[in-house]
N, C-alpha and C positions, 0 to 999 in steps of 0.2 A: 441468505442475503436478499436486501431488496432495493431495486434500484429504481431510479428516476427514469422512466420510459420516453425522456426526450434526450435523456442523455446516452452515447455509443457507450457500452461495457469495456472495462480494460479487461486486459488478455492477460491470464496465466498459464505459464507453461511450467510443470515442473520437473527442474532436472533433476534432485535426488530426495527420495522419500524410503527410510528404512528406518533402521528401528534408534537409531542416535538423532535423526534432523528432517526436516522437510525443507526444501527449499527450493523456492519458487521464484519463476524472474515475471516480474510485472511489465508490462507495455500498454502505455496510456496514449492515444492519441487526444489532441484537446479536446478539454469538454467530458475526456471519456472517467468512467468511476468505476469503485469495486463494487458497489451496492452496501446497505447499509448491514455491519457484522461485527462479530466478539469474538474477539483471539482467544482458542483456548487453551493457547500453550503461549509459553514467553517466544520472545522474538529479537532477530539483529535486523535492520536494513541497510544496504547499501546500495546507495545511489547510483547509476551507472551512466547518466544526466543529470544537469541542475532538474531539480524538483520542486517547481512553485505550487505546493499544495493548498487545496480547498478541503479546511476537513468540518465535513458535518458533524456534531456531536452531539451528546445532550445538552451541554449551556450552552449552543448554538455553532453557529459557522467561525475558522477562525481561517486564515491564511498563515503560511510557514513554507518559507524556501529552503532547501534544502542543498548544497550544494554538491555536484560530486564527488563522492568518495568521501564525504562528510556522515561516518555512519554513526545509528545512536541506536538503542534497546529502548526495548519498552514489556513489561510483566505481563500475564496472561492477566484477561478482562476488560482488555481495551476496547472498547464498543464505538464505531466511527464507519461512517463512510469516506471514501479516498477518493480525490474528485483534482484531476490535471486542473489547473487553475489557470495555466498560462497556454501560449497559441503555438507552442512548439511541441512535439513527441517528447514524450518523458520515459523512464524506466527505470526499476529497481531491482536490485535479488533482497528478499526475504528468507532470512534464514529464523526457522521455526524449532526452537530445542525439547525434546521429548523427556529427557533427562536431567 
């Protein structure tokens, strides 16, 4: 990953990683990002805060709010940075499927 050196890192912490899931709870303060990276396994997220996303990508910046408990997938190869957008802590669990 790489990230923007003015902007604070979010925080992962992971609570279960075996051999069926990884998953990971995200904590963003504003302004904070993952750094720029490619999912190499499919994914579920769930919101655990509204989530007014700033996502970098290749055809550029988009914003997307996300509401809690509003969860969506996305397939392995997603390449993005994930960038708090709005001026309140944000956070989500990442479930990562192996299988």
């Amino acid at each position: 990953m790489t990230t923007n050196r003015t902007r604070p890192p979010a925080i992962p912490t992971v609570l279960i990683d075996d051999e069926l899931v990884r998953v990971t709870r995200w904590d963003f303060g504003p302004g904070a990002e993952t750094g720029h990276h490619v999912h190499g396994l499919g994914y579920v997220v769930v919101p655990m805060t509204p989530c007014p996303f700033l996502l970098e990508e290749a055809a550029g910046e988009r914003r997307v709010t996300v509401d809690t408990g509003q969860v969506y997938r996305r397939e392995a190869g997603i390449a993005h940075n994930v960038i708090n957008g709005g001026d309140a802590a944000m956070s989500f669990i990442e479930i990562e499927y192996k299988r």
